[in-house]
Every structure is written in structure tokens, then in C-alpha cells.
LUMBALO-949457 format. One line per field, with one value per residue (C-alpha): residue number from 1; x, y, z; residue in three letters. Coordinates in pm, 1 decimal, always signed. Example, Ala and Ser with C-alpha at 12.3 -4.5 7.8 and 13.67 -1.06 7.14 Angstrom:
// LUMBALO-949457
pase = (1,2) $
xx = (+1230.0,+1367.0) $
yy = (-450.0,-106.0) $
zz = (+780.0,+714.0) $
mivo = (ALA,SER) $
END
This chain:
// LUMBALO-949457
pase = (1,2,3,4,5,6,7,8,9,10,11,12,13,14,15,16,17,18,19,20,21,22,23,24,25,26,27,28,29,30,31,32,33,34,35,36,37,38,39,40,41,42,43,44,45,46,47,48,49,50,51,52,53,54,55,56,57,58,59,60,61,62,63,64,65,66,67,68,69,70,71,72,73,74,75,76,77,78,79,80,81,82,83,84,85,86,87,88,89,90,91,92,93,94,95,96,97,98,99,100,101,102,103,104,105,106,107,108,109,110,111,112,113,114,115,116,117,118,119,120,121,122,123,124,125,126,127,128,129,130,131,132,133,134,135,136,137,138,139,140,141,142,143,144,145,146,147,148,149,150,151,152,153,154,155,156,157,158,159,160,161,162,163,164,165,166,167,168,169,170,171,172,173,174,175,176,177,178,179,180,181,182,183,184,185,186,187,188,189,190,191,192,193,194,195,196,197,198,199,200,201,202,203,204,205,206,207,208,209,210,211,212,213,214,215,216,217,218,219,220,221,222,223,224,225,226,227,228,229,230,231,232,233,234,235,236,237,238,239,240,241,242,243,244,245,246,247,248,249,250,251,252,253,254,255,256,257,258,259,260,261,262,263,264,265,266,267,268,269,270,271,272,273,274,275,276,277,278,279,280,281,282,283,284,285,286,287,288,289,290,291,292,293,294,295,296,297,298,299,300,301,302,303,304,305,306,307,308,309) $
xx = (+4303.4,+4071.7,+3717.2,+3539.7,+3314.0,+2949.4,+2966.5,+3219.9,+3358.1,+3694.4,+3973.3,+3903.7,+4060.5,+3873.8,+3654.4,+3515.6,+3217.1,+3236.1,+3583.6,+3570.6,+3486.7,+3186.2,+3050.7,+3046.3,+2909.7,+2571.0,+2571.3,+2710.9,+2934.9,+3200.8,+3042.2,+2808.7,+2424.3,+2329.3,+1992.8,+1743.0,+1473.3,+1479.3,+1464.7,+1134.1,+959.6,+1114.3,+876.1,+591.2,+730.5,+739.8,+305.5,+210.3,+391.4,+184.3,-25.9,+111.7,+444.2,+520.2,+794.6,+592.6,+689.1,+650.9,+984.1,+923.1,+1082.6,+1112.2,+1152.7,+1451.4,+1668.1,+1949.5,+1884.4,+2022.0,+2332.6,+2439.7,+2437.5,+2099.7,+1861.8,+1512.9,+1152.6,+1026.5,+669.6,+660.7,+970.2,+1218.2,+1552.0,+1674.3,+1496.2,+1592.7,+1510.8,+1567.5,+1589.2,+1296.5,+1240.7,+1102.2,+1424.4,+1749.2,+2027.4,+1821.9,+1997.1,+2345.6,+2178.7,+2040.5,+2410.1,+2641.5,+2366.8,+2407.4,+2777.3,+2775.3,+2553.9,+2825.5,+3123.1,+2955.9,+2849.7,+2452.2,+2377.4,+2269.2,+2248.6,+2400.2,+2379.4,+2517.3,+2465.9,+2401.8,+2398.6,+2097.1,+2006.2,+2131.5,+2197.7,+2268.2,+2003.5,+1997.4,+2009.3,+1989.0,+1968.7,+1666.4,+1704.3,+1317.1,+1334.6,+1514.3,+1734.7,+1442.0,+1268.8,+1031.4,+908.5,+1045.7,+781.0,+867.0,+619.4,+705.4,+616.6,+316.4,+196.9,+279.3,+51.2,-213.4,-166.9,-258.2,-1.1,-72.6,-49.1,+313.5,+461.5,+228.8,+556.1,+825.6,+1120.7,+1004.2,+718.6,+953.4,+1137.6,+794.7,+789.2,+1084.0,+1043.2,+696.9,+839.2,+1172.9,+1334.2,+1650.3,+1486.0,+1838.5,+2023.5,+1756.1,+1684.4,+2117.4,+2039.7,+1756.2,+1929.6,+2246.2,+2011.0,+1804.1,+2169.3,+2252.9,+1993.8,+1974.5,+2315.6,+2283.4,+1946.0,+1720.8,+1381.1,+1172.1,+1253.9,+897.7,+720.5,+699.4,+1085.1,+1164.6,+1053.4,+1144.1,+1144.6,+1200.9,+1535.3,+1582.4,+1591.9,+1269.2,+1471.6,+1243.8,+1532.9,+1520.4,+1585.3,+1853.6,+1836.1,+1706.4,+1510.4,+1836.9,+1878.4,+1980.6,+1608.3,+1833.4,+1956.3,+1695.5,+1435.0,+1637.7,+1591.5,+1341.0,+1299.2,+1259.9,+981.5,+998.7,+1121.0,+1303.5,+1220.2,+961.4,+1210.0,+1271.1,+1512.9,+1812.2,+1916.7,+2219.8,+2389.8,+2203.4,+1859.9,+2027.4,+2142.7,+1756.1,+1602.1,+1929.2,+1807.8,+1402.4,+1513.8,+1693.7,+2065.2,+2332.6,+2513.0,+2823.8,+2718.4,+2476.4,+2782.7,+2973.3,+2751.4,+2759.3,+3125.8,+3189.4,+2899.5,+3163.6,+3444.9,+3404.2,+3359.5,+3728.5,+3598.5,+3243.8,+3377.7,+3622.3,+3351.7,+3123.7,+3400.5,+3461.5,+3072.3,+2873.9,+2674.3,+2696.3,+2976.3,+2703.0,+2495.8,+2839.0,+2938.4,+2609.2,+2612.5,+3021.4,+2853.8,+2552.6,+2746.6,+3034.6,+2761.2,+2583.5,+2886.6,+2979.8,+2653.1,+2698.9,+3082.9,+3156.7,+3263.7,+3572.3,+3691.4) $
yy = (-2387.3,-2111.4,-1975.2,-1670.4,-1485.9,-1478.4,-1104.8,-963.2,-1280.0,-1206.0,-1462.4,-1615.7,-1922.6,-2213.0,-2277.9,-1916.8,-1790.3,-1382.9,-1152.8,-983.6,-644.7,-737.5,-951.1,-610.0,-445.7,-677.7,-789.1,-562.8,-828.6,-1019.7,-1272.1,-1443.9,-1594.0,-1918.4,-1979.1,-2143.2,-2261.4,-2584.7,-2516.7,-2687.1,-2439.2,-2161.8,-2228.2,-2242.8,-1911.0,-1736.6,-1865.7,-1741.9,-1373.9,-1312.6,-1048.1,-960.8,-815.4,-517.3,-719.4,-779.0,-1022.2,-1396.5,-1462.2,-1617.0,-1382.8,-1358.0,-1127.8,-1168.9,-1035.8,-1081.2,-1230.2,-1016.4,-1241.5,-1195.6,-1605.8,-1638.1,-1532.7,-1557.4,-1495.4,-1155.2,-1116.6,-749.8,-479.7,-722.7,-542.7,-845.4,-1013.0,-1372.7,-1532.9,-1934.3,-2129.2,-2218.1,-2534.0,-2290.5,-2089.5,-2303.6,-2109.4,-1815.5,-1689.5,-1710.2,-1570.7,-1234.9,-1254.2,-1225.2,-966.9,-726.8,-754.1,-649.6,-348.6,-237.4,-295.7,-86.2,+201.2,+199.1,+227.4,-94.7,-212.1,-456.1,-798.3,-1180.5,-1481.3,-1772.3,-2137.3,-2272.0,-2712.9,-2837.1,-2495.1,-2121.9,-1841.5,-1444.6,-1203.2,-802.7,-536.2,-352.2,+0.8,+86.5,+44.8,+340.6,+210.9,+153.2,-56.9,+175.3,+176.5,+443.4,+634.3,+442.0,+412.6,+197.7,+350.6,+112.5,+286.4,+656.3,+593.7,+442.3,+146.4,-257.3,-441.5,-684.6,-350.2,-352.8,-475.1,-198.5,+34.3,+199.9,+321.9,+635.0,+627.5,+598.2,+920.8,+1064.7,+941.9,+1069.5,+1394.9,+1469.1,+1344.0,+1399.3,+1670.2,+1734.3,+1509.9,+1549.2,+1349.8,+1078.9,+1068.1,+990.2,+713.5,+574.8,+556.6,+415.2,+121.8,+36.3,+48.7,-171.1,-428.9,-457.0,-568.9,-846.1,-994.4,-864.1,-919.0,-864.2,-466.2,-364.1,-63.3,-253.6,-292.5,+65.2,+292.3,+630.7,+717.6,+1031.3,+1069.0,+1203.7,+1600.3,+1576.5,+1497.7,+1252.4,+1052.5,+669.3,+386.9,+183.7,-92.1,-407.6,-772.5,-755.3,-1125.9,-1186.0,-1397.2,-1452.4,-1760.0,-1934.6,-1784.5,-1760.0,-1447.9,-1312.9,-914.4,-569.5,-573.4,-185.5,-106.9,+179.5,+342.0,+108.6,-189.4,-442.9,-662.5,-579.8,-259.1,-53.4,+247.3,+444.3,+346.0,+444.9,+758.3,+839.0,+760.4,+972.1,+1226.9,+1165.6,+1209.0,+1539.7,+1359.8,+1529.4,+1319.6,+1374.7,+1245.9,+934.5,+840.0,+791.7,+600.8,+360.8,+371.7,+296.5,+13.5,-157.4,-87.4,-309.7,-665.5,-797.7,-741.1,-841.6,-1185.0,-1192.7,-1135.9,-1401.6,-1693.2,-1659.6,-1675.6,-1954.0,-2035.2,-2385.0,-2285.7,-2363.9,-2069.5,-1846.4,-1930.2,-1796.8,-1476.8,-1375.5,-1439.7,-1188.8,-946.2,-966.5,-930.7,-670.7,-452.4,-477.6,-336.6,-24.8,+81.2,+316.3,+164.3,+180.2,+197.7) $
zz = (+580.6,+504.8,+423.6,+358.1,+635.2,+607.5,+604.6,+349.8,+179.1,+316.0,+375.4,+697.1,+955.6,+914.9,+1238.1,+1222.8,+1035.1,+1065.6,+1094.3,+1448.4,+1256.3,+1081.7,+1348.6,+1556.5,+1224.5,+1252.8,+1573.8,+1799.1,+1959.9,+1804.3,+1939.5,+1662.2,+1792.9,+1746.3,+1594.5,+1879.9,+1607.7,+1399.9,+1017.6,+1009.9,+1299.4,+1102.8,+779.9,+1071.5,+1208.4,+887.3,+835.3,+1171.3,+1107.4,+728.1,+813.1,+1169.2,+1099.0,+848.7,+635.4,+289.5,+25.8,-94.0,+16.0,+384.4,+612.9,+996.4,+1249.7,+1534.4,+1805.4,+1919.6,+2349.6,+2585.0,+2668.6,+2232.2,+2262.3,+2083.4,+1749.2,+1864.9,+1719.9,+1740.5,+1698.5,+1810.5,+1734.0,+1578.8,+1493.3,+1203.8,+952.8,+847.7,+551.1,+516.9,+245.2,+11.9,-191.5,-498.1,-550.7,-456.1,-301.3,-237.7,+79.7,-110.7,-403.0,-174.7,+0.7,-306.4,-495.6,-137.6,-165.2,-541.6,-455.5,-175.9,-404.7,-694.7,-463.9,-369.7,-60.4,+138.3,+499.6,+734.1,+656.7,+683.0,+652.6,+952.4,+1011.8,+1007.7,+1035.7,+657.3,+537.6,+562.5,+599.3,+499.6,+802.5,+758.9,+996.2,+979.0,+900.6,+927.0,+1348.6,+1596.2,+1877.4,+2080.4,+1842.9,+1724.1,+1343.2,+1126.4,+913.7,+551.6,+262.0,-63.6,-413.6,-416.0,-110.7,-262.1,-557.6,-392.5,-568.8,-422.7,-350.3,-634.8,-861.7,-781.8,-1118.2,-1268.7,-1320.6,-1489.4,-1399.9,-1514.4,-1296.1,-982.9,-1126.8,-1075.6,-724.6,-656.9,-770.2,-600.8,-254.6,-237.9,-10.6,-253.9,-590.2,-779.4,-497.9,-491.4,-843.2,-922.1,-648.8,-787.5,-1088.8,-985.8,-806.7,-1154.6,-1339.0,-1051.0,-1088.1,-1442.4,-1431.2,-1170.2,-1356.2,-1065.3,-1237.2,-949.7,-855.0,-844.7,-698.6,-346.6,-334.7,-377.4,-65.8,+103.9,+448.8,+668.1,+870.9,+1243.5,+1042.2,+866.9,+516.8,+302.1,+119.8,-86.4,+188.7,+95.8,-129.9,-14.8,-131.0,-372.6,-575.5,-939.6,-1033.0,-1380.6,-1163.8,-1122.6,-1398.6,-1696.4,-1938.8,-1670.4,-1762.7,-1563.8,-1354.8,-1426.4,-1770.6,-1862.5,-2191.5,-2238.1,-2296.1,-1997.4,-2198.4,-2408.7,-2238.1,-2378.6,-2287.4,-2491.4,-2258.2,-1949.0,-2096.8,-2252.8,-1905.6,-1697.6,-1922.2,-1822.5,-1445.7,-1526.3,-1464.3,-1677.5,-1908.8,-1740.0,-1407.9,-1613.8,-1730.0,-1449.6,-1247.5,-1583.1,-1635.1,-1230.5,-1260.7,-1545.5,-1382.0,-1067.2,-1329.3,-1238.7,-835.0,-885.6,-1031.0,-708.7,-521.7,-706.7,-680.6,-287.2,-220.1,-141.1,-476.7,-637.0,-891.9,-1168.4,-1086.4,-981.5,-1407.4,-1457.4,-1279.6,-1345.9,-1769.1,-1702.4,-1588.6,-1838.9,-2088.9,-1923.5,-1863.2,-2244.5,-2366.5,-2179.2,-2234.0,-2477.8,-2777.4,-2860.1,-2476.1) $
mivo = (UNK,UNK,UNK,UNK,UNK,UNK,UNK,UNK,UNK,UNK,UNK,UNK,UNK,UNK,UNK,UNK,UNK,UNK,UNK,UNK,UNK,UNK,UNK,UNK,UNK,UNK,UNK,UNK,UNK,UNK,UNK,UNK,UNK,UNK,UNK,UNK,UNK,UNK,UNK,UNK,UNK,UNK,UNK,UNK,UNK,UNK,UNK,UNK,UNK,UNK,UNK,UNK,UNK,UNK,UNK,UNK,UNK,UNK,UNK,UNK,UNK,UNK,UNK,UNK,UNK,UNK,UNK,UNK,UNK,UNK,UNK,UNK,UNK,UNK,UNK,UNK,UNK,UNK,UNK,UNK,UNK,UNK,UNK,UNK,UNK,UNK,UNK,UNK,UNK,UNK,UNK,UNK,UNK,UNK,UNK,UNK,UNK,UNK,UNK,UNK,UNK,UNK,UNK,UNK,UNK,UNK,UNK,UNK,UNK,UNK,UNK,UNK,UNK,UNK,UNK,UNK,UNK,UNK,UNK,UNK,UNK,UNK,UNK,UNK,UNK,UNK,UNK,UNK,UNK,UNK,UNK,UNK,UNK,UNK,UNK,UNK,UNK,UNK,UNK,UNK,UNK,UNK,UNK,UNK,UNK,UNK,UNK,UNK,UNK,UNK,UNK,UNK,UNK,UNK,UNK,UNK,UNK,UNK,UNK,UNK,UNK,UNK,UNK,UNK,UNK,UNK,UNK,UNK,UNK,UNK,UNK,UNK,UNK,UNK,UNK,UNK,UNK,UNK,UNK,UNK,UNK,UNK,UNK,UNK,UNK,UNK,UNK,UNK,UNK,UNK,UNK,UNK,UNK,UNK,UNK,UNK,UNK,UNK,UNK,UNK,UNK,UNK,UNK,UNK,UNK,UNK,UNK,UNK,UNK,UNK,UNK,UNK,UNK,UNK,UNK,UNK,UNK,UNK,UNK,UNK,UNK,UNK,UNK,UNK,UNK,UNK,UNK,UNK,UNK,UNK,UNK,UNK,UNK,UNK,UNK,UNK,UNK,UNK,UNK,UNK,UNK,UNK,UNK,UNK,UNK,UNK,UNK,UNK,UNK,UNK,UNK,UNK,UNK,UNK,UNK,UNK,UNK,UNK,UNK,UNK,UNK,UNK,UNK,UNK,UNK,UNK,UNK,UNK,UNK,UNK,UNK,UNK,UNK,UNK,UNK,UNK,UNK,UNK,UNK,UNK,UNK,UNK,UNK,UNK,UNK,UNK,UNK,UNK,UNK,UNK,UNK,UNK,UNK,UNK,UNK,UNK,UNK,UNK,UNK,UNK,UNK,UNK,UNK,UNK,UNK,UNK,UNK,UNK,UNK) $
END
């Protein structure tokens, strides 16, 4: 008998959750924590932290460590190195839903963190490594684009992907390399029906040389799922439904991308379909919703090959 790891999806002996690689990967240890909260103290949890913890969103989210003997996940008030995210009665499957979207990102090449998935009472919860904390728990300088246009929080669907170009461009150390990333993770969403990319989910920070550089991608879910035909939260071109390759190629343009290099990222984004769908059968979505997501991204992938291809 076998399953798939909470990590990577692999082939795995039943009786084991993580391979001993990617247990190490997010952990550490191969040996994988146990959660020492009840699912019902973890809602509580998640209402005390709003407003005392730096992890924004509507999504309830938690900060953790790992206890010194590896053998536990525990609450974090103060310099958590994990975030978990349980399940929510609003958005079924939402955990599987963020797992299966990180994956996706990996596979087609922008850059995201560590991550898993855990057993949690009746269920499975999202865990990622946070890369905003130094090995001694310290907060990394990081600033979202709400933040970098002085702009409220609830201003953060007030945006266009050409606005983050902008960003990018005034803040950037070396604005070509960020601007082909940025790109690469709009292309990226689009494709997996992430409606809810706003200005708050996009941030840069500053690395140990002083190089001001795009974080990596994170908050990753396909809202299609569960909010059918829900658009861009930051169109491109002025459209937020019904992109083709010639939108992505108008806005690679806007950012100053050559075509040559736009049309890779867009070629490589349809080339990993036959994977992606691999990838979207061995997770753990109700099969309804992985239909659903395998048809979104067939579709999506034929509107931006080249015709004739």
C-alpha cells in the first residue's frame, strides 16, 4: 500500500506522512512534530494573535515552533519560525487547496518556500517556513506593495499589475531580474485561478548584502475552487478575465521584458500541464474540485500557446 507525502506528493509507504528528505527540508529532523493544540483552541489561537503578530490576512493563521526535543508544534506568540493555517468552514479544503497551488508554483519555476502539510483532529492543516525571520528569530526588514505606496490595507485590491511593475522598478536593486519574476508569478497565478493576488500578497525584502529583491511567492490558492469565475485582483492591461497570450505579451512589454524572454516564461508555464495534472491527481483535494482545477488549467494553457503549436 501507498500514499503520497505531505510535502512533495511523492509515492510514499503507507504509515508515513513525509519522505525522510523533505521532513529534514521543513523540519530540520526527519522526525515529523505532532501538533499539541486541539483544532478547536487553534480557531481561539488564531483570535488572540489578530493584531499581535505580523502575519496579515483573513485567512486565520498561527504562529509555531518546532519544541526543542523536534516531538512537538507549539504556539508562538513572539518570534515564531512556521505559520499554520487550519481549516475554515468558509472555504472547504483550503489547506489542500494552498498545498497543491505551492507545489504547482515549484514545478513551473517561481520561487517559493518550504512547506507541508500536518495532521491536525478531523483534518489536515497548511504549514510554511517563514522566510521573513533570521536563524535567531529575528524579523527580516520586508514591506508589501500596499506598504510601498502608502496605501491602507483595505486599499489593497486598488491595483494593477502594472502598478506592481512600477513598484518594482522604483525599489528594486537589479528591476529587470525582479520585474521577469514578477511576471512569471502573475503568469503563474492567472493560470491556477488565484483571484486574490493583491498588493498585500506581493512584498520585497532586503537580503544579508543589502540587495532589495521580490520575496518569494506566498498566500498561493486557486479561489476559482471555491468562487467560481472569480477575476484578477490586479488586472493586467486593464482586463482581469479572459487573458490571452497576446495580454501577457502587451504587459511583458510594459515591464520592459523582451519578447523572447516573455515568451518563454509563457511557453515553460504550458509546458508543465501533463505534470501539473500529475501533480493535481496525487494531492489531497476531493476529486470534484481536483476535475476542476486539471480543466482551468487545460483551458488556461490553451489560450496562451502559439497557435498553430
Amino acid at each position: 500500500m501507498t500514499t503520497h507525502c505531505y510535502a512533495c506528493l511523492g509515492e510514499l509507504e503507507t504509515g508515513h506522512d513525509y519522505h525522510p528528505k523533505c521532513a529534514k527540508s521543513l523540519f530540520g529532523s526527519t522526525i515529523i512534530p505532532r501538533l499539541d493544540v486541539e483544532l478547536g483552541k487553534l480557531h481561539a489561537a488564531a483570535l488572540a494573535m489578530i493584531g499581535k503578530t505580523s502575519i496579515s490576512g483573513v485567512q486565520k493563521k498561527i504562529s509555531v515552533n518546532v519544541s526543542a526535543d523536534r516531538l512537538m508544534l507549539q504556539i508562538a506568540s513572539e518570534r515564531g519560525f512556521y505559520i499554520l493555517k487550519p481549516p475554515t468552514d468558509t472555504y472547504p479544503s483550503l489547506p489542500e487547496n494552498e498545498h497543491i497551488a505551492m507545489l504547482l508554483a515549484r514545478l513551473s519555476k517561481v520561487n517559493v518556500g518550504e512547506f507541508g502539510l500536518i495532521r491536525i483532529e478531523d483534518g489536515l492543516a497548511f504549514l510554511t517556513k517563514r522566510f521573513d525571520r533570521t536563524d535567531d528569530g529575528r524579523k527580516r526588514h520586508q514591506e508589501d506593495f500596499c506598504q510601498l505606496e502608502s496605501l491602507s490595507p483595505s486599499e489593497k485590491y486598488n491595483g494593477s499589475g502594472e502598478l506592481c511593475a512600477r513598484i518594482i522598478k522604483r525599489f528594486a536593486s537589479e528591476p529587470g531580474i525582479e520585474l521577469l519574476k514578477l511576471f512569471k508569478q502573475l503568469v503563474f497565478s492567472w493560470w491556477i485561478g488565484n483571484g486574490d493576488l493583491h498588493l498585500k500578497n506581493l512584498s520585497i525584502t532586503v537580503d544579508h548584502e543589502g540587495i532589495v529583491k521580490l520575496t518569494p511567492a506566498y498566500d498561493l490558492v486557486s479561489t476559482q475552487l471555491v468562487m467560481v469565475g472569480d477575476p484578477l485582483a490586479l488586472p493586467i492591461g486593464g482586463r482581469n478575465r479572459k487573458l490571452q497570450r497576446t495580454t501577457w505579451m502587451k504587459f511583458a512589454m510594459y515591464c520592459g521584458i523582451g519578447d523572447k524572454a516573455a515568451s518563454r516564461v509563457l511557453d515553460r508555464q504550458a509546458s508543465v500541464l501533463s505534470k501539473a495534472h500529475q501533480l493535481i491527481d496525487n494531492c489531497f483535494l476531493p476529486t470534484p474540485m481536483k476535475e476542476e482545477l486539471k480543466n482551468l488549467t487545460t483551458e488556461r494553457t490553451e489560450s496562451i500557446v502559439i497557435v498553430g503549436e
